[in-house]
N, C-alpha and C positions, 0 to 999 in steps of 0.2 A: 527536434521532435523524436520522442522513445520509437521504440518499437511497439509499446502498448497500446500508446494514444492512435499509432496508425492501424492496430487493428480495431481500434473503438471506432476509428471513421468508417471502417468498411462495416462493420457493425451498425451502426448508426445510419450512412447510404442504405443500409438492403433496410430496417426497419421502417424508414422514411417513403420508400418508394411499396412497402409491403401495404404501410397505412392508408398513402395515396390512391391506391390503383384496387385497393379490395373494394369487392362490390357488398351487398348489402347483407350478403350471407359469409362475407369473412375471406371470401375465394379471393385468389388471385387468377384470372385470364395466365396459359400459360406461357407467355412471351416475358410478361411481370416475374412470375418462378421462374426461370432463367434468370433474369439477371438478377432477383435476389439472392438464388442459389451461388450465382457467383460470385456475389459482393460474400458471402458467409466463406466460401469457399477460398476465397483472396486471404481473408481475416484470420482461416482455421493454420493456412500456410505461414503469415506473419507471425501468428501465435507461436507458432513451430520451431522458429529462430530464438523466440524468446529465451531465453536461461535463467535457473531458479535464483541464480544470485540477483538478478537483473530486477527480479521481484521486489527485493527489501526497498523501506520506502528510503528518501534522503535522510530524512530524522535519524532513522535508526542507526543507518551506516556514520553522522554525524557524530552520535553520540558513543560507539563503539571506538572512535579515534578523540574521544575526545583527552585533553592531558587534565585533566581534574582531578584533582586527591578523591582518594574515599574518607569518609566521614572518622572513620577508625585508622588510620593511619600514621597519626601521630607517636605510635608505637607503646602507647599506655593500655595495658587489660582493661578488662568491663569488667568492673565490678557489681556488687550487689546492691547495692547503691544507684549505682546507674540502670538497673534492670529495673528499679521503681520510680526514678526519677521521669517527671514531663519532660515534653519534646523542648521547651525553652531552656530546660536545667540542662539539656544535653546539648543547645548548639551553644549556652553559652561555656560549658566544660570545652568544648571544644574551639571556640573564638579563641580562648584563654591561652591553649597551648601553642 
C-alpha cells in the first residue's frame, strides 16, 4: 500500500465519522471535531512524505522505459508524399521497412 491510498484512508475515516455524527444542522458535537481533526491532521502529515515523483501514475513511468521504436525510425525522411498520405499508407510504409 502507497503512501497515497494511506492518506485517502484517514481521508475517508474523518469523512465517514463527519457523516455519521453530524446532527441535523451539519454540526459536529465537538468530541466528533477532534477526531476528525485528527484523522485530516494524520492524512495532511502522510501527504507530507509523499514526493512529486511518487505522483506519476504506473502507466506513465511504464511507458517512459518502454524499448519500442518510434514510428520514424527506420532512418528514411518524410516526405511530401507522406504529409498527404492516410494513416493506413503510413503504417503500412512503415510494416514494409
Amino acid at each position: 500500500m502507497g503512501l497515497r491510498q494511506v492518506a485517502n484512508k484517514y481521508h475517508s475515516q474523518a469523512s465517514k465519522i463527519a457523516r455519521r455524527r453530524a446532527d441535523k444542522d451539519g454540526k459536529l458535537p465537538a468530541r466528533y471535531m477532534r477526531a476528525v481533526e485528527y484523522y485530516r491532521d494524520c492524512a495532511a502529515r502522510v501527504e507530507a512524505l509523499i514526493l512529486p515523483e511518487d505522483e506519476t501514475p504506473a502507466e506513465t513511468t511504464w511507458q517512459l522505459e518502454s524499448n519500442r521504436q518510434a514510428a520514424l525510425a527506420s532512418g528514411k525522411a518524410v516526405t511530401a508524399k507522406d504529409k498527404v498520405a492516410n494513416p493506413k499508407e503510413l503504417l503500412e510504409k512503415v510494416n514494409a521497412s
